[in-house]
C-alpha beads as a LAMMPS data file, in Angstrom:
LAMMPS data file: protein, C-alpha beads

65 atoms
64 bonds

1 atom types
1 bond types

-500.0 500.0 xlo xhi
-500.0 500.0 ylo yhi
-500.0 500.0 zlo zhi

Masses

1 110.0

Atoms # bond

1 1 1 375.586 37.483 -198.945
2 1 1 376.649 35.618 -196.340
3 1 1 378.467 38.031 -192.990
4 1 1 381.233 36.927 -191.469
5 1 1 381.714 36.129 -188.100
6 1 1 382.953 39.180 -185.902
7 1 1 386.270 38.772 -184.158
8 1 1 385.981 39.568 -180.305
9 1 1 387.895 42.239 -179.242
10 1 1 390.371 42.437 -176.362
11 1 1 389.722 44.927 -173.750
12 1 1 393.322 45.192 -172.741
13 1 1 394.875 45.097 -176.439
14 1 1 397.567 48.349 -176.789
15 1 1 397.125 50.908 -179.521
16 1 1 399.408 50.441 -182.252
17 1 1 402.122 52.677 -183.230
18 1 1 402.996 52.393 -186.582
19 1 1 406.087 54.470 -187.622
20 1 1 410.058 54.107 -186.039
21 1 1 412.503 56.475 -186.083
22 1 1 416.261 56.230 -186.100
23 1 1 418.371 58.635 -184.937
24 1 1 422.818 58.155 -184.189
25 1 1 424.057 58.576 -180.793
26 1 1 427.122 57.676 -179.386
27 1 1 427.478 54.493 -177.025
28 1 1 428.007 57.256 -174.050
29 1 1 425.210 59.560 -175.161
30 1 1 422.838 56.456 -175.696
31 1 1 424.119 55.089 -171.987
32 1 1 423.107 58.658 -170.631
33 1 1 419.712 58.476 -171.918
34 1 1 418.855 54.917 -170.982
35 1 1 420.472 55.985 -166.927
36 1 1 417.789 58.794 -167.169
37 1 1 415.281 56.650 -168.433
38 1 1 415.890 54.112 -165.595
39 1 1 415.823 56.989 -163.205
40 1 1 412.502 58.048 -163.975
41 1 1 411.443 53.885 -164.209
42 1 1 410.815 53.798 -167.962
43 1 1 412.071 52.029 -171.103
44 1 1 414.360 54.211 -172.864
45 1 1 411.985 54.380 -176.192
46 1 1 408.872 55.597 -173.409
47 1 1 411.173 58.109 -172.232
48 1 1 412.228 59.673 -175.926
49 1 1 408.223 59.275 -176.578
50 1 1 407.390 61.384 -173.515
51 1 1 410.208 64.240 -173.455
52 1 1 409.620 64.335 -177.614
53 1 1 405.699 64.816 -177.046
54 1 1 406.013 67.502 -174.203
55 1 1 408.660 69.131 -176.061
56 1 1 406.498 69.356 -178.860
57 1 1 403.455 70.798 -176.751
58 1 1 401.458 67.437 -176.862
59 1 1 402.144 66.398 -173.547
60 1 1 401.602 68.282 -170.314
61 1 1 404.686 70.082 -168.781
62 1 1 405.738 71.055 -171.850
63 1 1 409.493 72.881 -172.795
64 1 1 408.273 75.250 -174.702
65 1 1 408.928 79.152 -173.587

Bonds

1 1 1 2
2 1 2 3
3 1 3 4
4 1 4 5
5 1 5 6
6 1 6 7
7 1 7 8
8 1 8 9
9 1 9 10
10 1 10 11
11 1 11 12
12 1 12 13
13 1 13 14
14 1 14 15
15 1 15 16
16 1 16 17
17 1 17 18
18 1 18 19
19 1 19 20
20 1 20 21
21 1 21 22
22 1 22 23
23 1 23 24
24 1 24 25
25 1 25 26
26 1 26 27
27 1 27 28
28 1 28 29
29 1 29 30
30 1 30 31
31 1 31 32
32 1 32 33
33 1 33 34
34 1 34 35
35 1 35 36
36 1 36 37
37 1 37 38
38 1 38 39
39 1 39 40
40 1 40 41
41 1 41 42
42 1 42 43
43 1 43 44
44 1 44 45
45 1 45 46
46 1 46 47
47 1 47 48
48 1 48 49
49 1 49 50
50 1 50 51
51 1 51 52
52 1 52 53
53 1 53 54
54 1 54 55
55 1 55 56
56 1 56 57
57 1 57 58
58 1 58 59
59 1 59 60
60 1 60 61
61 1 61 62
62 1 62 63
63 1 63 64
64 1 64 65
């Protein structure tokens, strides 16, 4: 049996994240978020990502008491 040919990999390709999650905010709450996002110089989804993770304890400088 005949193997196929590898495919190179790229050095700088990005994990993959595969699930989304929706979640209703109002046009001032979602304006808040995105101003804090900016603040902090990060998309808004990278800033949900981050304060959801250290929330959760996965992150460093987590909420938790």
């Amino acid at each position: 049996m005949a193997k196929s040919p590898e495919r190179p990999r790229s050095v700088a390709s990005k994990p993959t994240k595969d699930d989304v999650e929706r979640m209703r905010v109002s046009g001032e709450q979602k304006a808040a978020m995105v101003a804090a996002a900016e603040r902090e110089g990060l998309e808004l989804s990278q800033w949900l990502r981050q304060l959801a993770l250290r929330a959760a304890g996965v992150l460093p400088g987590s909420y938790q008491k």
